[in-house]
N, C-alpha and C positions, 0 to 999 in steps of 0.2 A: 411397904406395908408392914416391916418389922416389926413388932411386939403389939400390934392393933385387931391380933387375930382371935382375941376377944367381943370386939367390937357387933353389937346388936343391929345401930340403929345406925346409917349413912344418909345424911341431905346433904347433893352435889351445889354449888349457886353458882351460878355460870357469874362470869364478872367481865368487865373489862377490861382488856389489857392497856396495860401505858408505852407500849412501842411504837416504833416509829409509823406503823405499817396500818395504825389498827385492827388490827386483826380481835376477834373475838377468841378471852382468851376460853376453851372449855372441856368437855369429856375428854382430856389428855390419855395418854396410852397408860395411863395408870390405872383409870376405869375398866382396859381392856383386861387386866390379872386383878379378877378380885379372888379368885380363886384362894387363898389361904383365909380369907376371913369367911370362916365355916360356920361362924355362929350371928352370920347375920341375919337376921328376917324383913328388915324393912332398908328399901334405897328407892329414894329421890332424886331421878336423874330431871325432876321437870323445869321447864325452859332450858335445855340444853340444845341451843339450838345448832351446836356443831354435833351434837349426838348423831350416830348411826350405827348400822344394823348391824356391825362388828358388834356394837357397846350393848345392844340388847343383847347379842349371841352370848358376850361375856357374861350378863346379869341370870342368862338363861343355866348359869354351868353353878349358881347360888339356890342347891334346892331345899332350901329349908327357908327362904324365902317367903314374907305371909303377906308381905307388901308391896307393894312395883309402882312408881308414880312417873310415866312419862308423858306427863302431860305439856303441852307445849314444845315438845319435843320435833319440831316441824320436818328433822329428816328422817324420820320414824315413819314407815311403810307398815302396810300390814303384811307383806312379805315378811318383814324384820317380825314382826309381831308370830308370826308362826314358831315361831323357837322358843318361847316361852310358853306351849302350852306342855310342856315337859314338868312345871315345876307344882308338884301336884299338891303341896302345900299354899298354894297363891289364894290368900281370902280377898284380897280386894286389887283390879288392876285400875290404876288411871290412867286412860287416855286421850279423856280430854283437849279440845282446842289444836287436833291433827290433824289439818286439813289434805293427810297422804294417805289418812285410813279411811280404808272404805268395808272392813271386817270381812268381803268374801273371801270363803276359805280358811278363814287366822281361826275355828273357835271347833279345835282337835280335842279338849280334854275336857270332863266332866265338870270344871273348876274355871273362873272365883264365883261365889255368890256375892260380888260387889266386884260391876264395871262401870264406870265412866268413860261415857262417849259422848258427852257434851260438847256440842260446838264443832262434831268433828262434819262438817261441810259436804262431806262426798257419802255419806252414809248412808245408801238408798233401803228400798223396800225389798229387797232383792238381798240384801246383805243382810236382813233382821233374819230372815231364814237359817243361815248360817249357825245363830246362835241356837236355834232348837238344840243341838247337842250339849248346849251347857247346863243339866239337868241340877246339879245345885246353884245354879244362878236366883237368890232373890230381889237385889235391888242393883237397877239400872237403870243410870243417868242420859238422858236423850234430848237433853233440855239445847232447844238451838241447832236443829238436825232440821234446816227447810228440804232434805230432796226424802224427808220421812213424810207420807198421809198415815191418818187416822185406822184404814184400812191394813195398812202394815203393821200401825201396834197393835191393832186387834188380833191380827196375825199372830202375830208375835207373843202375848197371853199364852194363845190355846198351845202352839210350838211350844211353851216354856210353862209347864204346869207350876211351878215354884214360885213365878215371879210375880212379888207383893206388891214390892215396888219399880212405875218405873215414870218419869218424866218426860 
């Protein structure tokens, strides 16, 4: 990361590798130190699909962070997702298309007012609860969440006086 510690704006793209082995090539242990690039705010770790909770731990140590994008991120827990409620500058998380998140528990800080949980599959009525504590939350993406009823977003309104929008 020599002289990049300037650096604002990071999008990871996961690729293929050309080995013998195919292996997927991805979140390398380079993502695990990003620690010197101090003036980051926005990282796109989405579709990394070799991504884990190390690599969120390491994104969680970036707190001037305003951006977080792991969507598609398929080894992405909401376990993992608990360590980034430290970064208290976080305006928008995505996490989108995680079929490991299910939010019970993950939503410790009063921050982002912009989440994406779109598509994330295990997402029950049970879990919209959780979010009451995100009191500057205003827009939240739910769009494709079949184990959510009608009853849980209504829920989830009056729990979340702030929130404008949600899908």
């Amino acid at each position: 990361m020599c002289g990049l510690t300037t650096v604002s704006t990071l999008e990871f793209e996961e690729t293929r590798g050309d080995n013998d082995d195919g292996d997927v090539e991805g979140a390398g242990e380079w993502v695990l130190d990003l620690s010197r690039l101090t003036m980051l705010t926005s990282l796109d770790l989405s579709h990394c699909s070799t991504g884990t909770r190390e690599h969120v731990e390491a994104a969680s140590n970036l707190t001037g962070l305003t951006e977080l994008n792991l969507q598609n991120c398929v080894n992405v827990t909401t376990e993992g997702l608990c360590t980034v409620s430290c970064l208290t500058a976080l305006d928008n998380l995505d996490l989108g298309y995680n079929p490991s998140v299910t939010i019970r528990g993950s939503a410790r800080s009063k921050r982002p007012p912009k989440l994406d949980l779109g598509a994330c599959h295990n997402v029950p009525d049970e879990g919209l609860r959780d979010l009451r504590g995100l009191t500057a939350l205003t827009t939240l993406d739910l769009h494709y969440c079949p184990n959510l009823t009608a009853a849980g977003k209504q829920a989830l309104g009056r729990a979340v006086p702030n929130l404008v929008s949600r899908g």
